[in-house]
N, CA, C, O and CB atoms as a CASP TS submission, in Angstrom:
PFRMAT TS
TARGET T0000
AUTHOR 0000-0000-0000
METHOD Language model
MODEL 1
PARENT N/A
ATOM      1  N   UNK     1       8.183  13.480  16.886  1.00  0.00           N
ATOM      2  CA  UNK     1       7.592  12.754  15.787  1.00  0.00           C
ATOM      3  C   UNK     1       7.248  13.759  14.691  1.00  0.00           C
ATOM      4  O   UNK     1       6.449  14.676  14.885  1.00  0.00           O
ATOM      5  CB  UNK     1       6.336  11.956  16.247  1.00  0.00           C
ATOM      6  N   UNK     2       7.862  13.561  13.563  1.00  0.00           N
ATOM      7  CA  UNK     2       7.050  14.287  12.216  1.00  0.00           C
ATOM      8  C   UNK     2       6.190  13.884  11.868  1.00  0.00           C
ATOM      9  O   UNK     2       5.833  12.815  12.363  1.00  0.00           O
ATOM     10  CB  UNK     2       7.517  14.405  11.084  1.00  0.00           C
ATOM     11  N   UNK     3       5.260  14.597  10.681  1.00  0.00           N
ATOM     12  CA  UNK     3       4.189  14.434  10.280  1.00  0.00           C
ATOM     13  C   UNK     3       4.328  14.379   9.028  1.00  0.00           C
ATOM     14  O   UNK     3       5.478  14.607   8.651  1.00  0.00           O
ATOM     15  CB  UNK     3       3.400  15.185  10.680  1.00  0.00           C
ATOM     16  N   UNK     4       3.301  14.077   7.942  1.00  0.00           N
ATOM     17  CA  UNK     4       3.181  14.102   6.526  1.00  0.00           C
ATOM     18  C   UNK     4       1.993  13.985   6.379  1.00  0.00           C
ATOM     19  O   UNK     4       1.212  13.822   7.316  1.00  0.00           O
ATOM     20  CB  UNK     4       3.855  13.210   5.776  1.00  0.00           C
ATOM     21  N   UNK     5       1.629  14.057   5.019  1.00  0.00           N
ATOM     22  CA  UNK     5       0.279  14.197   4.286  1.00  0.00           C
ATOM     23  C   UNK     5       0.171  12.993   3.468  1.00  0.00           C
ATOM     24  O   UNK     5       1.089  12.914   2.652  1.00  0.00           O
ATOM     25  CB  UNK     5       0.151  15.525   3.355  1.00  0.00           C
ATOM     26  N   UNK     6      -0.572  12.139   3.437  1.00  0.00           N
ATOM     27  CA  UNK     6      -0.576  11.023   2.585  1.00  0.00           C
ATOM     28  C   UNK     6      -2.166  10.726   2.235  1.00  0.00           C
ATOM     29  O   UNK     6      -2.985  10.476   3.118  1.00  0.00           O
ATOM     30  CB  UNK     6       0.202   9.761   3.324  1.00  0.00           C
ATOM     31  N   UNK     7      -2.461  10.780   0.961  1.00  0.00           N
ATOM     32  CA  UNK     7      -3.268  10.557   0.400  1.00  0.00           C
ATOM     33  C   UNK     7      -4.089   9.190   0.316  1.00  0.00           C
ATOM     34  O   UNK     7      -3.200   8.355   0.149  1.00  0.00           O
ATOM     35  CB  UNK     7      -2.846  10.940  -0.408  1.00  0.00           C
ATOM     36  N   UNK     8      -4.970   8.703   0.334  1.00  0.00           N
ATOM     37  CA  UNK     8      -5.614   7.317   0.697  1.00  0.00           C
ATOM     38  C   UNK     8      -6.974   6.861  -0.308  1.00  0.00           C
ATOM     39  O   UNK     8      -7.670   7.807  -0.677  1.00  0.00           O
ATOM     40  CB  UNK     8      -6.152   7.441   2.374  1.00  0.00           C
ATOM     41  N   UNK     9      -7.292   5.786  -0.663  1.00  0.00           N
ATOM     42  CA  UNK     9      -8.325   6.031  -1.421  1.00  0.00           C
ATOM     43  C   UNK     9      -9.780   5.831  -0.394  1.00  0.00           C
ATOM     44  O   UNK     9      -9.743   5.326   0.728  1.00  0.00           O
ATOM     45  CB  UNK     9      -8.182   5.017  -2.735  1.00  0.00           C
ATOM     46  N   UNK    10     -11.036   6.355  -1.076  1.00  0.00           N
ATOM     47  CA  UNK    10     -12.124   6.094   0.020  1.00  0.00           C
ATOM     48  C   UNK    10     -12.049   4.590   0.322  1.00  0.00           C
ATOM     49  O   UNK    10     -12.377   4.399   1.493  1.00  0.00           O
ATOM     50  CB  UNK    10     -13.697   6.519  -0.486  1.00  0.00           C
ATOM     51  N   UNK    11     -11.750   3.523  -0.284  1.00  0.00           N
ATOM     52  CA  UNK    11     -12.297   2.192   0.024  1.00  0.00           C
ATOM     53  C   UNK    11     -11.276   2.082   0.847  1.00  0.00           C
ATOM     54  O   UNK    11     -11.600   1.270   1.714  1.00  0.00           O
ATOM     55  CB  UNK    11     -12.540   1.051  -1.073  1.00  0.00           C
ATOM     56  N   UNK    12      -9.586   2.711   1.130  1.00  0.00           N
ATOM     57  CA  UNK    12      -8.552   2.348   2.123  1.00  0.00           C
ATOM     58  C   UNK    12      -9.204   3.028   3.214  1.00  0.00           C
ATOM     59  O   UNK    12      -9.011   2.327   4.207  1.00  0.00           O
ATOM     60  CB  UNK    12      -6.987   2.810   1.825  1.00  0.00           C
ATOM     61  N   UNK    13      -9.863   4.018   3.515  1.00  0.00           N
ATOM     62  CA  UNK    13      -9.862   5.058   4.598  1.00  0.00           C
ATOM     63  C   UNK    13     -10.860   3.578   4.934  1.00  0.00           C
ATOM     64  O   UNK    13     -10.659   2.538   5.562  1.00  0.00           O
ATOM     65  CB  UNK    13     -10.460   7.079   4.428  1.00  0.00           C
ATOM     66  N   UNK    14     -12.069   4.175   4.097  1.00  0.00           N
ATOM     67  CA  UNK    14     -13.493   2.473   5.443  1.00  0.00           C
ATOM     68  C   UNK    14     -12.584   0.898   5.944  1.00  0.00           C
ATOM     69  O   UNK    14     -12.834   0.258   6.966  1.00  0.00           O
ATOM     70  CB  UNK    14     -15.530   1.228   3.728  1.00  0.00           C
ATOM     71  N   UNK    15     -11.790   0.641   5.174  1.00  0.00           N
ATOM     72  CA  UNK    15     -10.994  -0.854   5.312  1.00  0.00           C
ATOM     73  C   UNK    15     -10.070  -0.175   6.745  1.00  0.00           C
ATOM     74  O   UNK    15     -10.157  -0.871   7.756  1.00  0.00           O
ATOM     75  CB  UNK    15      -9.739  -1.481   3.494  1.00  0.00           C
ATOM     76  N   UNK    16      -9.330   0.944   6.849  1.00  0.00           N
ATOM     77  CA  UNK    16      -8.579   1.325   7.946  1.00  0.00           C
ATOM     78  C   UNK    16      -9.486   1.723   9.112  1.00  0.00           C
ATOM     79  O   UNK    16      -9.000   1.328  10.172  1.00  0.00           O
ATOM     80  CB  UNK    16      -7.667   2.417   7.564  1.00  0.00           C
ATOM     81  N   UNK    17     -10.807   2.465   9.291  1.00  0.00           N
ATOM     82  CA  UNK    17     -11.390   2.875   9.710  1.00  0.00           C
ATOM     83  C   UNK    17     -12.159   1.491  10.721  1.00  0.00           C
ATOM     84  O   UNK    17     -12.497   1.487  11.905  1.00  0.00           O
ATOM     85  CB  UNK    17     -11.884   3.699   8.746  1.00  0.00           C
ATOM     86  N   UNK    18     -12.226   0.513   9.765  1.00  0.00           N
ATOM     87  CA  UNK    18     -13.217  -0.688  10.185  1.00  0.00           C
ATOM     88  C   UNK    18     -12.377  -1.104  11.127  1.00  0.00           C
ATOM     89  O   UNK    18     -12.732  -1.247  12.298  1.00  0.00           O
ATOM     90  CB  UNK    18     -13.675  -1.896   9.087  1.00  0.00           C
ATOM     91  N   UNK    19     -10.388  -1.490  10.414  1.00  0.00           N
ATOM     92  CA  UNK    19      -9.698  -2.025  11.398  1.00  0.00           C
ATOM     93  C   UNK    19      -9.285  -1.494  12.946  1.00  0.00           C
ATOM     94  O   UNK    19      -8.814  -2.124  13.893  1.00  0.00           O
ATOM     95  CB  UNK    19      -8.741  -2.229  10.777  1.00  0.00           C
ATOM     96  N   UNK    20      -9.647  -0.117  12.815  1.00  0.00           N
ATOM     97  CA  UNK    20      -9.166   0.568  14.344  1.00  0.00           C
ATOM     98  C   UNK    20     -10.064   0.450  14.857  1.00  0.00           C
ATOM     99  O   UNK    20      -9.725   0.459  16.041  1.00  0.00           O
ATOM    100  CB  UNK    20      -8.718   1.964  14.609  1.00  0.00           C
ATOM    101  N   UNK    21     -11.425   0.293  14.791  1.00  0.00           N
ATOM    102  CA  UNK    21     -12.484  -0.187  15.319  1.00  0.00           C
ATOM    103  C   UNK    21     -12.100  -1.397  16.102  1.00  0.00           C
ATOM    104  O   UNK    21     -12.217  -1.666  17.297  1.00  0.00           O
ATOM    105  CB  UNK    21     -13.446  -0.407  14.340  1.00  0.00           C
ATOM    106  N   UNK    22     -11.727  -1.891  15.332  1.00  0.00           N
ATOM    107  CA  UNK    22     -11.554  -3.583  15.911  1.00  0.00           C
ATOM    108  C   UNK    22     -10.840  -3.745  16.711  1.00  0.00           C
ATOM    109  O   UNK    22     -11.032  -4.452  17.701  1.00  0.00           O
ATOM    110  CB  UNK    22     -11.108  -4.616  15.120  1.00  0.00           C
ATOM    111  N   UNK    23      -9.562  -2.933  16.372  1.00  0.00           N
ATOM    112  CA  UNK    23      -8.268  -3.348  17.377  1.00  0.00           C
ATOM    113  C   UNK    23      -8.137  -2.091  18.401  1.00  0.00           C
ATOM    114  O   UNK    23      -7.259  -1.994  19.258  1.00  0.00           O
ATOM    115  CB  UNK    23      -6.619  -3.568  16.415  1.00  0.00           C
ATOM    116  N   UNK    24      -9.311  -1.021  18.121  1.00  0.00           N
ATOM    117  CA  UNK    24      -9.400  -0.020  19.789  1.00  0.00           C
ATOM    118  C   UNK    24      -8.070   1.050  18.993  1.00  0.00           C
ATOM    119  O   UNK    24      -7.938   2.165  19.497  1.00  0.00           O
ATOM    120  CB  UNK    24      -8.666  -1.281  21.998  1.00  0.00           C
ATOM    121  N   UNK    25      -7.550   0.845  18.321  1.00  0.00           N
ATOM    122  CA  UNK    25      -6.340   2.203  18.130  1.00  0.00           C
ATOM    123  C   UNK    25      -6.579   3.249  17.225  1.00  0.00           C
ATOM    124  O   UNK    25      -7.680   3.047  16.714  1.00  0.00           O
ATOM    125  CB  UNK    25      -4.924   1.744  17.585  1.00  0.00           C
ATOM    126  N   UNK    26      -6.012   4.374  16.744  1.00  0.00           N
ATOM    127  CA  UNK    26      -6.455   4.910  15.982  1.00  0.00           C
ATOM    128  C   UNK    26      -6.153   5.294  14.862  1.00  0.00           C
ATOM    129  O   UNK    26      -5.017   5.757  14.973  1.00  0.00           O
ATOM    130  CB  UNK    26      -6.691   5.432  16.349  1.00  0.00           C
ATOM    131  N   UNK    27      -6.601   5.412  13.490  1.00  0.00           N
ATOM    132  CA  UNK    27      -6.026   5.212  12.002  1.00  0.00           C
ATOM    133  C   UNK    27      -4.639   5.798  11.823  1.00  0.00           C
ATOM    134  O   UNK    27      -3.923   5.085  11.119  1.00  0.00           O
ATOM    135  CB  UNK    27      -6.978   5.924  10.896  1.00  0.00           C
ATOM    136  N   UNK    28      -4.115   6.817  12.235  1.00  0.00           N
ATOM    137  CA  UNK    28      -2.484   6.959  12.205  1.00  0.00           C
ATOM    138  C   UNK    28      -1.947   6.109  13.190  1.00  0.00           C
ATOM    139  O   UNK    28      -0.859   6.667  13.340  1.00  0.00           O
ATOM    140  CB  UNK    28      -1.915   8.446  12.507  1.00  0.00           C
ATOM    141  N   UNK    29      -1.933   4.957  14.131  1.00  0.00           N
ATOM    142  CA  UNK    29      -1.711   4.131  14.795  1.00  0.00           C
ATOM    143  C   UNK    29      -1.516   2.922  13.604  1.00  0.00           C
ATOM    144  O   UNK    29      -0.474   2.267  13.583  1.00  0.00           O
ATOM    145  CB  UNK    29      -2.732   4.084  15.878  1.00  0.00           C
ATOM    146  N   UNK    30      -2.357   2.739  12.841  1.00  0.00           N
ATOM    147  CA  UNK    30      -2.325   1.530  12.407  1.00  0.00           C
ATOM    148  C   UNK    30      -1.596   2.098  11.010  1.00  0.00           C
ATOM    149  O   UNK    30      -1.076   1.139  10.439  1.00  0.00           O
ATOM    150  CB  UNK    30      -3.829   0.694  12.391  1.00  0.00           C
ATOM    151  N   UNK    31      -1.459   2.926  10.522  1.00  0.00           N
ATOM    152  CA  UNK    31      -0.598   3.359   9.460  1.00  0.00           C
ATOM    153  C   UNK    31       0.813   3.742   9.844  1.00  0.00           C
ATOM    154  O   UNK    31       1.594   4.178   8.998  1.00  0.00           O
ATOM    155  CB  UNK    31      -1.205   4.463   8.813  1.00  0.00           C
ATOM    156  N   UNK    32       1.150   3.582  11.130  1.00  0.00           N
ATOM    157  CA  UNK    32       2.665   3.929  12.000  1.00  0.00           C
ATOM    158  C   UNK    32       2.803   2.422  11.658  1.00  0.00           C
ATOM    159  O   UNK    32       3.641   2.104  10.814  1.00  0.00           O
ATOM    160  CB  UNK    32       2.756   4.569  14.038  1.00  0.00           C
ATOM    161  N   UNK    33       2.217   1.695  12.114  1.00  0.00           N
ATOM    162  CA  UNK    33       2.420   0.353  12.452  1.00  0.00           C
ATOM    163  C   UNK    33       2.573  -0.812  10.946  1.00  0.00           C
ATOM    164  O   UNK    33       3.195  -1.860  10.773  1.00  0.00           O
ATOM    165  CB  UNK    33       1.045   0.012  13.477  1.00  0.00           C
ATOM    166  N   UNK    34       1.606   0.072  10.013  1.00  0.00           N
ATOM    167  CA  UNK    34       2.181  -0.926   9.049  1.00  0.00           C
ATOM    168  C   UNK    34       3.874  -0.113   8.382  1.00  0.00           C
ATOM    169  O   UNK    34       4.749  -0.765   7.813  1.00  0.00           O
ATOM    170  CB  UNK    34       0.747  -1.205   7.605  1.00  0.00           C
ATOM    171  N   UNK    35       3.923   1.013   8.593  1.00  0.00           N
ATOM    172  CA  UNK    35       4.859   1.191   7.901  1.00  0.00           C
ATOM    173  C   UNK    35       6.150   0.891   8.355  1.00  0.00           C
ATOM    174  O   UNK    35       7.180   0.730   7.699  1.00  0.00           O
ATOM    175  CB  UNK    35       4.766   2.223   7.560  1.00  0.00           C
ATOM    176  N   UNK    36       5.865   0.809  10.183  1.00  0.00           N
ATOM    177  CA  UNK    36       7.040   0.243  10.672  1.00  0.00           C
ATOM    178  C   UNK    36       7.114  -1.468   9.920  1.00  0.00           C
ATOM    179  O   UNK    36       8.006  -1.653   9.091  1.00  0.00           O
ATOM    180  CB  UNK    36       6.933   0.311  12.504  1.00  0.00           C
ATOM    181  N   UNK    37       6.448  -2.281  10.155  1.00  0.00           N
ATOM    182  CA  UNK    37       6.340  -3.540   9.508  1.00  0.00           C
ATOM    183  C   UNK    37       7.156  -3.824   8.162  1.00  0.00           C
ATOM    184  O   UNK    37       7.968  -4.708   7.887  1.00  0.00           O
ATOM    185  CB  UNK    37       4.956  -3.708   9.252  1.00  0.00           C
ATOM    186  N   UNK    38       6.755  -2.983   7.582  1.00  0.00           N
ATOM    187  CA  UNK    38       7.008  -2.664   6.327  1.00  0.00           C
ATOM    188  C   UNK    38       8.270  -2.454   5.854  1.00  0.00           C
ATOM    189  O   UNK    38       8.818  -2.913   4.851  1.00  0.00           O
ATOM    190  CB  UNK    38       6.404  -1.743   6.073  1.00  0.00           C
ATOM    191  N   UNK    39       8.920  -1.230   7.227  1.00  0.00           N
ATOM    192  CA  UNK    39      10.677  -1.022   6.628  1.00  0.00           C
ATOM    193  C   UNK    39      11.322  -1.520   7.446  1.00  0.00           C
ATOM    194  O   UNK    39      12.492  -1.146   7.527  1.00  0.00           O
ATOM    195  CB  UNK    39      11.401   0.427   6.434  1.00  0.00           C
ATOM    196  N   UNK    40      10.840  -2.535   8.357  1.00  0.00           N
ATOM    197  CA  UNK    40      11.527  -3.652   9.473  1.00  0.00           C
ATOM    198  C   UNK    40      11.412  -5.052   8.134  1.00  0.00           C
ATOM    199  O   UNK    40      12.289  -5.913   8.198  1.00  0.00           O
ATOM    200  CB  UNK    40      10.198  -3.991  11.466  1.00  0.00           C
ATOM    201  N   UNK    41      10.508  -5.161   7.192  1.00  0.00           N
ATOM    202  CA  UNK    41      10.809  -6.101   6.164  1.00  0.00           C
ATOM    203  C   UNK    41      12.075  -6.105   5.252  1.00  0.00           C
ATOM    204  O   UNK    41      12.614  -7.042   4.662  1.00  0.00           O
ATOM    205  CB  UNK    41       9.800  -6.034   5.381  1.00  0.00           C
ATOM    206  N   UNK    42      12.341  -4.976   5.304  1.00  0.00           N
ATOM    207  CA  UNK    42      13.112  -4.692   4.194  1.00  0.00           C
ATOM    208  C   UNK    42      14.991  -4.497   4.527  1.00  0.00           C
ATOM    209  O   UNK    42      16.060  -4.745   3.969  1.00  0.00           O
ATOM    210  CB  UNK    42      12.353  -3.270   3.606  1.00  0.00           C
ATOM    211  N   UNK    43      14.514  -3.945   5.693  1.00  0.00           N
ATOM    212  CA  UNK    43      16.055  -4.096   6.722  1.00  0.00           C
ATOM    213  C   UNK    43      16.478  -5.262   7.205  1.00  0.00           C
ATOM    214  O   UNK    43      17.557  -5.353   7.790  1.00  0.00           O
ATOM    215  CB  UNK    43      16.045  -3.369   8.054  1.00  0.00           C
ATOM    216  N   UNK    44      15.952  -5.925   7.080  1.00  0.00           N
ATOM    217  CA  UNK    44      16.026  -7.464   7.792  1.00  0.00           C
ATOM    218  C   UNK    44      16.268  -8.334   6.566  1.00  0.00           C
ATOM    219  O   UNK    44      16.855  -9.414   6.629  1.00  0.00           O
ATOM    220  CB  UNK    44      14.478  -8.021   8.680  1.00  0.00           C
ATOM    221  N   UNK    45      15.779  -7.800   5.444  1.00  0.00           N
ATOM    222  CA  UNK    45      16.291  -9.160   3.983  1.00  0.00           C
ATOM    223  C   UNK    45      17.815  -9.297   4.188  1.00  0.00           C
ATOM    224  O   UNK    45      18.741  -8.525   4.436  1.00  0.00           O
ATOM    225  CB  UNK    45      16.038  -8.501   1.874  1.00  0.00           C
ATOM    226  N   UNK    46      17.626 -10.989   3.916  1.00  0.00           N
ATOM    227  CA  UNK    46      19.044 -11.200   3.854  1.00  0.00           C
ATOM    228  C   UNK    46      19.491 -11.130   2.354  1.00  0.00           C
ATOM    229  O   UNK    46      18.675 -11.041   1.436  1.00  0.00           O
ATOM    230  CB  UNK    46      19.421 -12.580   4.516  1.00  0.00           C
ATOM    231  N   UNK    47      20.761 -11.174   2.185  1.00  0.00           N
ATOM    232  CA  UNK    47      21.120 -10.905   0.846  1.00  0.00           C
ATOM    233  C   UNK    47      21.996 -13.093   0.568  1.00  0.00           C
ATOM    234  O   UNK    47      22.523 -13.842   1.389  1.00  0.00           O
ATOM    235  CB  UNK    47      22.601  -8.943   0.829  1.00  0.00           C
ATOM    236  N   UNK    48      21.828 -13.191  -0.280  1.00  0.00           N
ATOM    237  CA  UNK    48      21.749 -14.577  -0.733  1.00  0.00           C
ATOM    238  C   UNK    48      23.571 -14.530  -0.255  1.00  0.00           C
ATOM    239  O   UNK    48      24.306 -13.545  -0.191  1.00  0.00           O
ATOM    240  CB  UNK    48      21.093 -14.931  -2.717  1.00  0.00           C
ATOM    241  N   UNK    49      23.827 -15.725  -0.027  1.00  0.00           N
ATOM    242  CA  UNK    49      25.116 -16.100   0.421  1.00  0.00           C
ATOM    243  C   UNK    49      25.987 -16.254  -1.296  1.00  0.00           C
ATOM    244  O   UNK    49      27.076 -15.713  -1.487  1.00  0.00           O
ATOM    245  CB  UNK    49      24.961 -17.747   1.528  1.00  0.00           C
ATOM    246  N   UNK    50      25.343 -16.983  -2.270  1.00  0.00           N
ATOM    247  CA  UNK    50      25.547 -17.475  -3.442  1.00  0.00           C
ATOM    248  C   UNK    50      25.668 -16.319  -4.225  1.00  0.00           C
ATOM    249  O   UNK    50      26.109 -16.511  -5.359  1.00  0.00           O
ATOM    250  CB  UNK    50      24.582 -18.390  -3.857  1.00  0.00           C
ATOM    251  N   UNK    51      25.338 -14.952  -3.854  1.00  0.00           N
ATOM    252  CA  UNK    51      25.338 -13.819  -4.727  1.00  0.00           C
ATOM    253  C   UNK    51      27.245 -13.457  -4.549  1.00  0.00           C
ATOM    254  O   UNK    51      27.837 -13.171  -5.590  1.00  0.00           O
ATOM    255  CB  UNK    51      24.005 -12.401  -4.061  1.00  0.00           C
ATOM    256  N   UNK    52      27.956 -13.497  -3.375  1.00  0.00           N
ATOM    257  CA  UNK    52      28.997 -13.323  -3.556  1.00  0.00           C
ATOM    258  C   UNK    52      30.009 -13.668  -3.950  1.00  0.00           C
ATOM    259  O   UNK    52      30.552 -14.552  -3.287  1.00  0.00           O
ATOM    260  CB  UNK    52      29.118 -13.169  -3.134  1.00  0.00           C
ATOM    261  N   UNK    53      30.608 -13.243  -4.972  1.00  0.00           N
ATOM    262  CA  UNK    53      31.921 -14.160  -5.694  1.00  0.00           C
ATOM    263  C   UNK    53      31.207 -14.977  -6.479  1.00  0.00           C
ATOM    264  O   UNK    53      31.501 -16.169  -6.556  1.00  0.00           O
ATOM    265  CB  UNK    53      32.977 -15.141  -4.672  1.00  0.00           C
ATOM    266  N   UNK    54      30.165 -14.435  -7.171  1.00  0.00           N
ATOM    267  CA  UNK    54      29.698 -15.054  -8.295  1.00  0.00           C
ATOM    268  C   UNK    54      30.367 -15.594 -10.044  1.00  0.00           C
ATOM    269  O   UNK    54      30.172 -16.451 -10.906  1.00  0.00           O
ATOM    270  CB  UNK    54      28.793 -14.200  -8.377  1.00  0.00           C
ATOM    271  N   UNK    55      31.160 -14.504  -9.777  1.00  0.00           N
ATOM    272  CA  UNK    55      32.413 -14.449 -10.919  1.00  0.00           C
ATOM    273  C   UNK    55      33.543 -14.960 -10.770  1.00  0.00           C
ATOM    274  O   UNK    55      34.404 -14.948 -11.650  1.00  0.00           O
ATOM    275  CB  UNK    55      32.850 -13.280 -11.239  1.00  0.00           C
ATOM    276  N   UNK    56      33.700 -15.543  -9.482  1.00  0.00           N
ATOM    277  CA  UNK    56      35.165 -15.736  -8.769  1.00  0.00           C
ATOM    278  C   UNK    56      35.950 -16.408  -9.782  1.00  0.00           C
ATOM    279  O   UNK    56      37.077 -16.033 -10.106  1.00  0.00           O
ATOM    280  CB  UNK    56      35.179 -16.673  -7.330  1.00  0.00           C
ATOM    281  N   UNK    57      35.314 -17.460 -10.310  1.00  0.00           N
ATOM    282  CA  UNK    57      35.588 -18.897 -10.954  1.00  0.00           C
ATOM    283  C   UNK    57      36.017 -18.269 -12.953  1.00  0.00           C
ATOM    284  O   UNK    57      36.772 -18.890 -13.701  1.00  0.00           O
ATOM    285  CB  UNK    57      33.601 -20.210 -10.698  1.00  0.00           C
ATOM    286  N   UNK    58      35.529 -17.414 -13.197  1.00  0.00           N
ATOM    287  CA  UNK    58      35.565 -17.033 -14.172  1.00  0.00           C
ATOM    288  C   UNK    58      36.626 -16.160 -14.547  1.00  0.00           C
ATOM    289  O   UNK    58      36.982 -15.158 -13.927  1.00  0.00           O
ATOM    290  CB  UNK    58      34.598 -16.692 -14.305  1.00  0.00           C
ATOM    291  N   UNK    59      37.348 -16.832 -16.130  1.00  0.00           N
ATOM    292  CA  UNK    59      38.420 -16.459 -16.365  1.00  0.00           C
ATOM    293  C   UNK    59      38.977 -15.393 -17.175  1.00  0.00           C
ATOM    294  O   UNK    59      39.894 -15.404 -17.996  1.00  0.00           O
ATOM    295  CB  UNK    59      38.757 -17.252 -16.605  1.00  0.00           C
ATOM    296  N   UNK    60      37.712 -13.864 -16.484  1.00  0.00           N
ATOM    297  CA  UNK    60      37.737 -12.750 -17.224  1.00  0.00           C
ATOM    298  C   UNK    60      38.258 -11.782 -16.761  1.00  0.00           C
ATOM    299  O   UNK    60      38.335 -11.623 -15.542  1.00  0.00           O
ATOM    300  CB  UNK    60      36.751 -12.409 -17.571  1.00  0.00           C
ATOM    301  N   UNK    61      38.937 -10.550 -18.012  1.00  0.00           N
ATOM    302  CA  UNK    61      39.115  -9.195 -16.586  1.00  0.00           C
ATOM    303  C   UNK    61      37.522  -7.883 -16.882  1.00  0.00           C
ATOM    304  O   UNK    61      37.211  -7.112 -17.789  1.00  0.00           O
ATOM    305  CB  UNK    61      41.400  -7.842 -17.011  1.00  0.00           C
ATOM    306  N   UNK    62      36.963  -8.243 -15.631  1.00  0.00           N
ATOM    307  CA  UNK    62      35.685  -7.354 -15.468  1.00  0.00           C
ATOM    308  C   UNK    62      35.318  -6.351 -16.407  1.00  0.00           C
ATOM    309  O   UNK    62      34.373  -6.351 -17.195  1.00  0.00           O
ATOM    310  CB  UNK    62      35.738  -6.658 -14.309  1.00  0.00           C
ATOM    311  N   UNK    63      36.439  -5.262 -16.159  1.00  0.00           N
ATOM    312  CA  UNK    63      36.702  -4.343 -16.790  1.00  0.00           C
ATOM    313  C   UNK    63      36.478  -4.589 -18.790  1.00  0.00           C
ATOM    314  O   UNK    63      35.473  -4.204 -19.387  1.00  0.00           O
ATOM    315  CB  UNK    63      38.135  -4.077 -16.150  1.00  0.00           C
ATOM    316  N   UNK    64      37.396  -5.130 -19.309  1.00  0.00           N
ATOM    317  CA  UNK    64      37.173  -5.240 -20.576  1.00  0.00           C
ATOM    318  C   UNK    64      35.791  -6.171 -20.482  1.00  0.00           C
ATOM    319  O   UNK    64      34.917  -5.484 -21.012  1.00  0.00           O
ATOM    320  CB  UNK    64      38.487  -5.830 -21.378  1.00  0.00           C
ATOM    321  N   UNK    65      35.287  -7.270 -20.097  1.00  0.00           N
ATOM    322  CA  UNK    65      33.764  -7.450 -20.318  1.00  0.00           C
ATOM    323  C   UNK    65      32.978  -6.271 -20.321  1.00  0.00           C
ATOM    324  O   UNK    65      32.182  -5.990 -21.217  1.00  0.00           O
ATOM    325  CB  UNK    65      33.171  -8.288 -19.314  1.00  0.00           C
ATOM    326  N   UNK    66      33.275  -5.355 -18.988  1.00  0.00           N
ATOM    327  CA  UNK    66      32.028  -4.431 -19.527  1.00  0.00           C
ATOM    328  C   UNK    66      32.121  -4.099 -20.740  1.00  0.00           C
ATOM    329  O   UNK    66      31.349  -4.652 -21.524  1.00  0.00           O
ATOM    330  CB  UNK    66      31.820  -3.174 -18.886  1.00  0.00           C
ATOM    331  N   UNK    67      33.021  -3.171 -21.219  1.00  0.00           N
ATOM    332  CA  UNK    67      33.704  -2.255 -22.422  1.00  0.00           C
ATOM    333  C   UNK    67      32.746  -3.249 -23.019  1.00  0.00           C
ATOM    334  O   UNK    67      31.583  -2.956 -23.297  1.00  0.00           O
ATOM    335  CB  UNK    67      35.624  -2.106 -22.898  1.00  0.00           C
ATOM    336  N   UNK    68      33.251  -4.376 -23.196  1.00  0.00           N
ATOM    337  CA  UNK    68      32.821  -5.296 -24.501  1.00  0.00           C
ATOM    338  C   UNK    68      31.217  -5.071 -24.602  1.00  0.00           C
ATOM    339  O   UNK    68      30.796  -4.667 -25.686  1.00  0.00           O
ATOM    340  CB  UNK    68      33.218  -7.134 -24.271  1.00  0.00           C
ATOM    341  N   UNK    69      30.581  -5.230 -23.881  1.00  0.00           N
ATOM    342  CA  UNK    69      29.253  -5.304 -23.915  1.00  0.00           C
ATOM    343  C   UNK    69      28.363  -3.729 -23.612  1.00  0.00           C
ATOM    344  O   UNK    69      27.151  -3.519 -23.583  1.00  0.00           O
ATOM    345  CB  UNK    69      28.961  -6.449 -22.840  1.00  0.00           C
ATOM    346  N   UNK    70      29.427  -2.872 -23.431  1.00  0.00           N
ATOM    347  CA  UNK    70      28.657  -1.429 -24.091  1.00  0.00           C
ATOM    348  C   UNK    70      28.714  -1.187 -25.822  1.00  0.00           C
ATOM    349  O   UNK    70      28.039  -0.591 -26.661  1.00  0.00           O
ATOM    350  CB  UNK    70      29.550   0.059 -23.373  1.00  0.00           C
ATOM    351  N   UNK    71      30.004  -2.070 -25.791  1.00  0.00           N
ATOM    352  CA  UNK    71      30.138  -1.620 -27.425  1.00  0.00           C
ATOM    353  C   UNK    71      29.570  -1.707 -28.162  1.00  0.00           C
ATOM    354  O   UNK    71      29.737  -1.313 -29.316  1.00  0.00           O
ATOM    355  CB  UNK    71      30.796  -1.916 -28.097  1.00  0.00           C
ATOM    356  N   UNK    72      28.187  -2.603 -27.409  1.00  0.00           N
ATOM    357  CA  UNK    72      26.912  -3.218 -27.999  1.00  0.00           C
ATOM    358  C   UNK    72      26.027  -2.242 -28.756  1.00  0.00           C
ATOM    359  O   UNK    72      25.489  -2.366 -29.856  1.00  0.00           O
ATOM    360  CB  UNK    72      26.059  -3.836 -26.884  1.00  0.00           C
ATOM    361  N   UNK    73      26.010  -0.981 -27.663  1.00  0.00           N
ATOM    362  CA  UNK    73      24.919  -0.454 -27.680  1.00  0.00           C
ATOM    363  C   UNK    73      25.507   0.528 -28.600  1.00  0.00           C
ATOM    364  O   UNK    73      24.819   1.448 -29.042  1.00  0.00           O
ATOM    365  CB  UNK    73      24.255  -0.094 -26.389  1.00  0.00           C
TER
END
């Protein structure tokens, strides 16, 4: 297991402090645990079914749209 340094504010340390109290574990326990939570949220999003082949239907070539719409800038 690695380690790191992470900075906290006083009102997070008493709010974390209160909760390991409660639940018996101890404050890097409950900061393992939200962060697992946390990047188990994010690995698990599904990506919208409707996002693919959004353009399918459309009677452009990609390529010159972009061009077109840098020429903007």
């Amino acid at each position: 297991m690695k380690r790191t340094l992470v900075g906290f504010s006083d009102q997070d340390i008493r709010a974390l402090d209160a909760l390991s109290d409660i639940k018996r574990v101890s404050r890097a326990e409950l900061i393992r645990q939200a962060v697992s939570q946390y990047l188990e949220m994010f690995s698990t999003a599904e990506v919208p079914e409707d996002a693919f082949g959004a353009w399918k239907a459309r009677k452009i070539d990609a390529l010159a749209y972009q061009e077109r719409l840098r020429e903007e800038w």
